[in-house]
FIDREN-824264 format. One line per field, with one value per residue (C-alpha): residue number from 1; residue in one letter; chain; x, y, z. Coordinates in Angstrom, 3 decimals. Layout:
<rs>
volum	(NUM; ...)
marmar	(A; ...)
fimar	(A; ...)
u	(X; ...)
v	(Y; ...)
w	(Z; ...)
</rs>
This chain:
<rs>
volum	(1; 2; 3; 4; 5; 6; 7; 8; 9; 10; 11; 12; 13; 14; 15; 16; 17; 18; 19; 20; 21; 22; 23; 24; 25; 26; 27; 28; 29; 30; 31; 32; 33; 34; 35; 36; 37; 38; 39; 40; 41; 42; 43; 44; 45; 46; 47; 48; 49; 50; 51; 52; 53; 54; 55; 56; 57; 58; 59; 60; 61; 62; 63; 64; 65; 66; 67; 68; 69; 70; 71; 72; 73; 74; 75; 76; 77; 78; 79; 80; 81; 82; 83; 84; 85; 86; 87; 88; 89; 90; 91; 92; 93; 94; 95; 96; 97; 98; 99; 100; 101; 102; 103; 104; 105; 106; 107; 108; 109; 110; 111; 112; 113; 114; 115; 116; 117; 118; 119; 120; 121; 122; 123; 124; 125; 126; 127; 128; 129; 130; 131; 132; 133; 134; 135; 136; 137; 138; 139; 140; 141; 142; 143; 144; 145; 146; 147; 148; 149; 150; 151; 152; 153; 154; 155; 156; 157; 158; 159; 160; 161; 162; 163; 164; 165; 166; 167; 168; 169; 170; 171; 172; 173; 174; 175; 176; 177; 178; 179; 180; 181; 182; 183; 184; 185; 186; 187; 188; 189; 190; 191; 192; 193; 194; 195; 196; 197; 198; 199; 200; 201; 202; 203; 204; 205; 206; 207; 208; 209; 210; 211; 212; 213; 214; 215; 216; 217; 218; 219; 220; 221; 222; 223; 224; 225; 226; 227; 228; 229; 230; 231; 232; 233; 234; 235; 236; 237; 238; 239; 240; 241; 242; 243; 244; 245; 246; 247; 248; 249; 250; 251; 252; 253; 254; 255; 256; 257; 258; 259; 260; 261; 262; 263; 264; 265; 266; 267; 268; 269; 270; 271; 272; 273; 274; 275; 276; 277; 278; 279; 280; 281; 282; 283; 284; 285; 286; 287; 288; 289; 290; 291; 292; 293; 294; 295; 296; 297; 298; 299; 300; 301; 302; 303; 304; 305; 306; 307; 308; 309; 310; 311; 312; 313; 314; 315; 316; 317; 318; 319; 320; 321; 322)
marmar	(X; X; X; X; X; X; X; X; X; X; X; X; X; X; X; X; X; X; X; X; X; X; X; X; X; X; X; X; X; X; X; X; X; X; X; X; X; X; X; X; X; X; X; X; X; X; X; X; X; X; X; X; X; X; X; X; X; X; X; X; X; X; X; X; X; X; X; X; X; X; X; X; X; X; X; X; X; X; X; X; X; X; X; X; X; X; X; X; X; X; X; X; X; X; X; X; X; X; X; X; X; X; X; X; X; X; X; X; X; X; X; X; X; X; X; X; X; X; X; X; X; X; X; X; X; X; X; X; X; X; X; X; X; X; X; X; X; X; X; X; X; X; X; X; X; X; X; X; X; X; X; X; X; X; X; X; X; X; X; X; X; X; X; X; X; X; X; X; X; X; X; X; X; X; X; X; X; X; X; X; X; X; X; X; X; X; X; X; X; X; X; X; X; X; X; X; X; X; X; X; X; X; X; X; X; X; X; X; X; X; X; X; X; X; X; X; X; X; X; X; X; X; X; X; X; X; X; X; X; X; X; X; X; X; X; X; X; X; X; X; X; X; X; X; X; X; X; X; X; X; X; X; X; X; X; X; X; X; X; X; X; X; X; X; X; X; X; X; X; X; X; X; X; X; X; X; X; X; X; X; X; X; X; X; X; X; X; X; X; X; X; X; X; X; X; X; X; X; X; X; X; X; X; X; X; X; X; X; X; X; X; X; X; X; X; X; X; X; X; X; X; X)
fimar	(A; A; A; A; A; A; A; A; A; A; A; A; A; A; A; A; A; A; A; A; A; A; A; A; A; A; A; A; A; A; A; A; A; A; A; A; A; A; A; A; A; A; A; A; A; A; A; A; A; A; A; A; A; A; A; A; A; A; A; A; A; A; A; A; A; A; A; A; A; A; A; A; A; A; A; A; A; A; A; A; A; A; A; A; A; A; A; A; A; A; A; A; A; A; A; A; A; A; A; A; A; A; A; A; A; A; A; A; A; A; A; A; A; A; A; A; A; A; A; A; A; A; A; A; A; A; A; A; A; A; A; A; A; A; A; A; A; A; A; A; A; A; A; A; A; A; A; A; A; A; A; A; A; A; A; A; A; A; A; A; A; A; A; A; A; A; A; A; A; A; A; A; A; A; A; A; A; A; A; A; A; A; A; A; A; A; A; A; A; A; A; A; A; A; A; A; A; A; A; A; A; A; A; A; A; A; A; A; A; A; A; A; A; A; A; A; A; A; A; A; A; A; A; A; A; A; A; A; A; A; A; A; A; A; A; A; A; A; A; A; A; A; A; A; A; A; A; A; A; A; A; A; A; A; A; A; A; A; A; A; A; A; A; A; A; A; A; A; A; A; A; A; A; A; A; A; A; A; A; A; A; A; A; A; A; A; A; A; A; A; A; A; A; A; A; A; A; A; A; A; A; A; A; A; A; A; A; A; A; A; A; A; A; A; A; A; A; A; A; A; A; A)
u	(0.000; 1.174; -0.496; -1.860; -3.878; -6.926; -9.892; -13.061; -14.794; -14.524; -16.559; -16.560; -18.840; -18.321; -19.814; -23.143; -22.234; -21.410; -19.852; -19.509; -16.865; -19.238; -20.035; -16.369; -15.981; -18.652; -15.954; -12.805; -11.428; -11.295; -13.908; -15.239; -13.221; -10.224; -10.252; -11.451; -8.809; -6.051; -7.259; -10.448; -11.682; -15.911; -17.039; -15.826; -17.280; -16.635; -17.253; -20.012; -20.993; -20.103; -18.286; -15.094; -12.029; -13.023; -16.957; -16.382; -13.769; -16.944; -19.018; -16.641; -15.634; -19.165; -19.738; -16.832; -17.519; -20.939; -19.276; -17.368; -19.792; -17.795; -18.770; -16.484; -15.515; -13.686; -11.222; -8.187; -6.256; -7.214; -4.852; -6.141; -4.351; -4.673; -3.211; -6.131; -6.804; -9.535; -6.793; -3.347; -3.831; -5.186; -5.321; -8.334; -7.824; -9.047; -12.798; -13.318; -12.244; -14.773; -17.117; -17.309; -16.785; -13.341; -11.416; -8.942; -7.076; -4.478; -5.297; -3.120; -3.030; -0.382; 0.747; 1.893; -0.563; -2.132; 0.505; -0.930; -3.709; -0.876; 1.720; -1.488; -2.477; 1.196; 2.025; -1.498; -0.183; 2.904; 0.819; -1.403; 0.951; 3.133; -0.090; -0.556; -4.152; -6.823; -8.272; -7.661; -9.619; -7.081; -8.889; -7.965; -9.945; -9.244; -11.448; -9.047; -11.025; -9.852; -6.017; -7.059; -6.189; -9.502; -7.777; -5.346; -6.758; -4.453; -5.099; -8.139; -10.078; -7.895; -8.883; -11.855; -13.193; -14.086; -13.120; -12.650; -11.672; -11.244; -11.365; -8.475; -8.129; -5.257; -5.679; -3.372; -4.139; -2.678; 0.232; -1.978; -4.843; -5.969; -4.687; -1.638; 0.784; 3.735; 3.972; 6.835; 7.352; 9.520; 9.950; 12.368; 12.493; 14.653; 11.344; 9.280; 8.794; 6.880; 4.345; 3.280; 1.779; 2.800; 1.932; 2.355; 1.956; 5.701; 6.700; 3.884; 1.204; -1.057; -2.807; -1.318; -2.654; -1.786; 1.022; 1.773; 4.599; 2.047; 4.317; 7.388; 4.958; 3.261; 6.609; 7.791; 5.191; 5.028; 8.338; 7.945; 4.293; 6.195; 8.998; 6.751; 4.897; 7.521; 9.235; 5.832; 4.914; 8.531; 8.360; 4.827; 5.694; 3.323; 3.317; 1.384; -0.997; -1.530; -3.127; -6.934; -7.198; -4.644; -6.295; -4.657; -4.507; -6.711; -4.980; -5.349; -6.152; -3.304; -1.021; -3.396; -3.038; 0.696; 1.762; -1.058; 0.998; 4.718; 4.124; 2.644; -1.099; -4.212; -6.943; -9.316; -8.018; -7.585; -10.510; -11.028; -12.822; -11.218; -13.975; -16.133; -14.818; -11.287; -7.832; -9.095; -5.691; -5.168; -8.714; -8.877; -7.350; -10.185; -12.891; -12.038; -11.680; -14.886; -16.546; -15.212; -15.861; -19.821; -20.369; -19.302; -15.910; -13.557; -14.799; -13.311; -10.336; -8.940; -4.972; -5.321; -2.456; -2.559; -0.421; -0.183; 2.296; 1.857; 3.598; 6.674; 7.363; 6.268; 5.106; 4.012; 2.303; 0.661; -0.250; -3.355; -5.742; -9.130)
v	(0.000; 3.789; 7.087; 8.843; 12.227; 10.724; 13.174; 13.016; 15.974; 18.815; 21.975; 25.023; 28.362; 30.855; 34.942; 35.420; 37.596; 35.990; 38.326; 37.088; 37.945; 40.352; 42.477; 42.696; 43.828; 46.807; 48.428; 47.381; 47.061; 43.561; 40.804; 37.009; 35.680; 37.470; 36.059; 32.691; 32.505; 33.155; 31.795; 29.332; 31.688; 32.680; 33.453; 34.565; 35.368; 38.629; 39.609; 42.149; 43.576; 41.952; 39.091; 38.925; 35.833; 35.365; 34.725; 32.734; 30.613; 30.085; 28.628; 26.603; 25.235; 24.521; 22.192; 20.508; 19.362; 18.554; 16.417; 14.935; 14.180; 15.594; 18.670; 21.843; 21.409; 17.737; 20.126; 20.357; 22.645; 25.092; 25.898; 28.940; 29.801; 32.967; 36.017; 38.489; 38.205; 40.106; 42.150; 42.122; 40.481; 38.269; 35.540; 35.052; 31.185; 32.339; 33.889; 30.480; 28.841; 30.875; 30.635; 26.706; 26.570; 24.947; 27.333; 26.704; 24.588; 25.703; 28.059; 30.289; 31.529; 30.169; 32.813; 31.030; 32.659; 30.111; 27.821; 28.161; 25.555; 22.574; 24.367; 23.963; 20.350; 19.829; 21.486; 19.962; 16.514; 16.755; 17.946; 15.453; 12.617; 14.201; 13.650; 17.844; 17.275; 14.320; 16.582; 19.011; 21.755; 22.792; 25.916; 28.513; 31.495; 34.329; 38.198; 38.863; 41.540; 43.770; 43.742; 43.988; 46.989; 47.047; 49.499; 46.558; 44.425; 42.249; 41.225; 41.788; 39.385; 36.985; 36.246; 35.714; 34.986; 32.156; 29.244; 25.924; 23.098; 19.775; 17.967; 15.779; 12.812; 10.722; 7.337; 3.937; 2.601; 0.202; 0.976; 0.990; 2.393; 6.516; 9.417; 11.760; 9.587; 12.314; 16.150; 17.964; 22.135; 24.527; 28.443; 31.089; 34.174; 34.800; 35.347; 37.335; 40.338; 38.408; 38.310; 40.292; 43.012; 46.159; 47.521; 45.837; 47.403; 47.585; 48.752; 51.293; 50.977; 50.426; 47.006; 47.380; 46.184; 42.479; 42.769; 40.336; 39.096; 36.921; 35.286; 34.540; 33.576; 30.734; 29.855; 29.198; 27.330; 24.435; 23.613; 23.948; 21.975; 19.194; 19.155; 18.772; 16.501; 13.703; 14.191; 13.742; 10.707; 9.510; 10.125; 8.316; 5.774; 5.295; 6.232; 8.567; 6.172; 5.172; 8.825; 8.919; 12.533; 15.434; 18.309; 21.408; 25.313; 26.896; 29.660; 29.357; 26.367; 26.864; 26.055; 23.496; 21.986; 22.589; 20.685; 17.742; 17.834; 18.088; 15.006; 12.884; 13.034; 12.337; 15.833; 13.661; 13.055; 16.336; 18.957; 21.418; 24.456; 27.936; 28.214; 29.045; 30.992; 31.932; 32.157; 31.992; 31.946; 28.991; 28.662; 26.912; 23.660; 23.315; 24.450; 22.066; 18.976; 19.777; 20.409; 16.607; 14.816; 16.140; 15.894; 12.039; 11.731; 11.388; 7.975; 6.083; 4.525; 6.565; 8.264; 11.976; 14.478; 18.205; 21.138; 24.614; 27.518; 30.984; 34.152; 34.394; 31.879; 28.796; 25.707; 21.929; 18.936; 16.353; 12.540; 11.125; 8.510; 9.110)
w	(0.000; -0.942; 0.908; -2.120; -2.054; -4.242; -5.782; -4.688; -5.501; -7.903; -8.706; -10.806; -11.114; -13.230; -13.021; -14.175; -16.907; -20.552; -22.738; -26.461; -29.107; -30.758; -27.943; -27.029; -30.857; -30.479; -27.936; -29.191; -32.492; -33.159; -34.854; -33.602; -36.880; -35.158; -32.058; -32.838; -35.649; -33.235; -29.875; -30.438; -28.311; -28.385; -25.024; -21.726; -18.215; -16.609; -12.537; -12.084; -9.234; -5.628; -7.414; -6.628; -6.589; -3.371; -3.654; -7.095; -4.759; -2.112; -4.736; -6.377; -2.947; -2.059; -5.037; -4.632; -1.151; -2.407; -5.217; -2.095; 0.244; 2.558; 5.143; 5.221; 8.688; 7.626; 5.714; 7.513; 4.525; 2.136; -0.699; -3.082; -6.210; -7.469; -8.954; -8.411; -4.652; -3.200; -0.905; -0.600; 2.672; 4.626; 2.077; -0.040; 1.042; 4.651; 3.526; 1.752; 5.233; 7.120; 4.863; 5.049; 8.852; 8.523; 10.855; 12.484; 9.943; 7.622; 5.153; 2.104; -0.807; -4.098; -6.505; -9.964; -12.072; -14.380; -13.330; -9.860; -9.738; -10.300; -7.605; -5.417; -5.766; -5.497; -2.424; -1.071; -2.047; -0.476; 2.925; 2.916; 2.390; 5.237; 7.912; 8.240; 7.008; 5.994; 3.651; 1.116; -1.042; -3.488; -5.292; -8.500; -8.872; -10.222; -11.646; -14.483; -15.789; -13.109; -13.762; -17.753; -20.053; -22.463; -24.482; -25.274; -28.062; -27.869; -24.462; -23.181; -25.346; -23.834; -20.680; -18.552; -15.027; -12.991; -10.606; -9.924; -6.551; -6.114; -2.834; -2.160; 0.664; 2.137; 1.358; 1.499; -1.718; -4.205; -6.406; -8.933; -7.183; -7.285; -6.570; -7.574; -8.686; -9.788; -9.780; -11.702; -11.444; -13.025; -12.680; -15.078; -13.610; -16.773; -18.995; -16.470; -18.091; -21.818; -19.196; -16.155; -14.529; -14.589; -10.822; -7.582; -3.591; -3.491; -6.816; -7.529; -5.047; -7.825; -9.186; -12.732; -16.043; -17.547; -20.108; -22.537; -25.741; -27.201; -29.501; -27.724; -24.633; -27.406; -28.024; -25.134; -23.883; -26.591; -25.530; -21.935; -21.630; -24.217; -22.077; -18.473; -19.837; -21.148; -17.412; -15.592; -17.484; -17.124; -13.351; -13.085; -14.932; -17.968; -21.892; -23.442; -25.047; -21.578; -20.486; -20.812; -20.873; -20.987; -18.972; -19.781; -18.626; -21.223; -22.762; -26.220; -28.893; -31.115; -28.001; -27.073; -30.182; -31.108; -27.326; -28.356; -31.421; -30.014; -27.849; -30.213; -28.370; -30.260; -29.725; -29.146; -25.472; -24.652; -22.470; -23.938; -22.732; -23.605; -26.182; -23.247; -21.032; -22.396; -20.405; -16.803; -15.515; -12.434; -12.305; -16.074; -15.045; -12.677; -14.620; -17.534; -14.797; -13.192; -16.907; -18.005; -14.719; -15.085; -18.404; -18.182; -20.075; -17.102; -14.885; -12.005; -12.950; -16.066; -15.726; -16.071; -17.030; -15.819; -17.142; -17.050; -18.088; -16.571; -15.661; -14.365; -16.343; -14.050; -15.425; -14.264; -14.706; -12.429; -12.978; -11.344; -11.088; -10.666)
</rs>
């Protein structure tokens, strides 16, 4: 027997308002045949009114402990990833605590932008597996609308809104039983500036506006995510054609598609959900696991693959068994 941190829950919400391609067009200059062209991109959800990263955390929280069967005060750790927390401090991680009763546990916030939901379920992993905690919500959510410059065609049709957990419990299982089997990370401070924000409390006591090299950021992250992914499986122990579904941060379909590509992995086992609600930074990975475990393509049993690139640049990849 192995202790494993195995899923048993996941959830994802995303805001209330929808905004389409079109109606992003009427205020900037761009088109839908633009955007979907060069992104796959057609709809994205933006925060209105008393949403926030911290109340789109709640709610994806909430259905994942549903999911779970379990009750918030059985969660002895909370791990939030997130780049747009609701304040600078205390962690956002700590309003999704209180709000599910589970005080008095251990509670933070990750920041590896969309790279942040797979430094979560790492660290999580490594937690649970180390007796600090039986359980686990592991959470990205993020209101990227409100570090976007909508001036900035290039990058505010980009990204959207939204959130996604999973509940995670220590188990002894079988070597070939569920849970997170392997979890590799990576981080290049070299590259930090092809994508960032330009504010920060300690540099200009400002929030800042999301800046972005498109193309050298798509180019580096083919090779990264390639990369990740051979030393994941590697580390896990399996081939490709052994993965059942390849769940990835979605940031655009041409990377999507030019990784699937790279490492020799057929599109039809990959989730994919950026057509929906666009680059929802760590909260994506999330969203598109809860979206396949509900709609009935990921089942008990099947060997998933997570990855993510992000800001900074940090990247990773995670092996599990459902």
């Amino acid at each position: 027997m192995i202790r494993r941190s195995v899923l048993i829950g996941t959830g994802s919400v995303l805001p209330k308002r929808k905004v389409s391609n079109a109606e992003l067009a009427e205020k900037v200059d761009t088109s839908d045949e633009w955007i979907v062209e060069r992104t796959g991109i057609r709809n994205r959800h933006i925060a209105g009114e008393g949403e926030t990263t911290g109340t789109l955390a709640i709610a994806a929280a909430q259905q994942a402990l549903a999911a779970a069967g379990v009750d918030g005060k059985d969660i002895g750790l909370i791990v939030l990833a997130t780049a747009t927390p609701d304040q600078t401090f205390p962690a956002t991680a700590t309003k999704v605590q209180q709000a599910i009763g589970a005080n008095g546990g251990i509670a933070f916030d990750v920041a590896a932008v969309c790279s942040g939901f797979l430094y979560a379920i790492s660290v999580a992993d490594s937690m649970l597996r180390t007796g600090m905690a039986q359980r686990a919500l592991v959470i990205g959510a993020e209101t990227m609308s409100r570090i976007l410059d909508w001036e900035d065609r290039t990058t505010c049709v980009l990204f959207g809104d939204g959130a996604g957990a999973v509940v995670l419990e220590a188990r002894d299982v079988a070597e070939d039983g569920p849970g997170v089997i392997a979890s590799k990370l990576h981080a290049d401070g070299a590259h930090g500036d092809l994508l960032c924000v330009d504010g920060g409390p300690s540099s200009t006591g400002t929030v800042g506006h999301l800046r972005m090299k498109g193309q050298e950021v798509f180019r580096h992250a083919v090779v990264n995510l390639a990369n990740v992914l051979a030393e994941v499986l590697d580390a896990a122990g399996i081939e490709p054609k052994d993965v059942d579904w390849v769940v990835p941060h979605q940031a655009n379909q041409r990377i999507l598609d030019a990784t699937a590509r790279k490492f020799g992995l057929p599109p039809e086992k990959v989730v994919v959900t950026v057509d929906q609600h666009a680059n929802t930074s760590a909260a994506s990975v999330p969203l598109a696991l809860d979206t396949a475990v509900r709609d009935g393509r990921i089942k008990p049993g099947q060997l998933l693959v997570l990855e993510a690139m992000g800001g900074g640049f940090t990247w990773g990849a995670c092996v599990l068994r459902t």
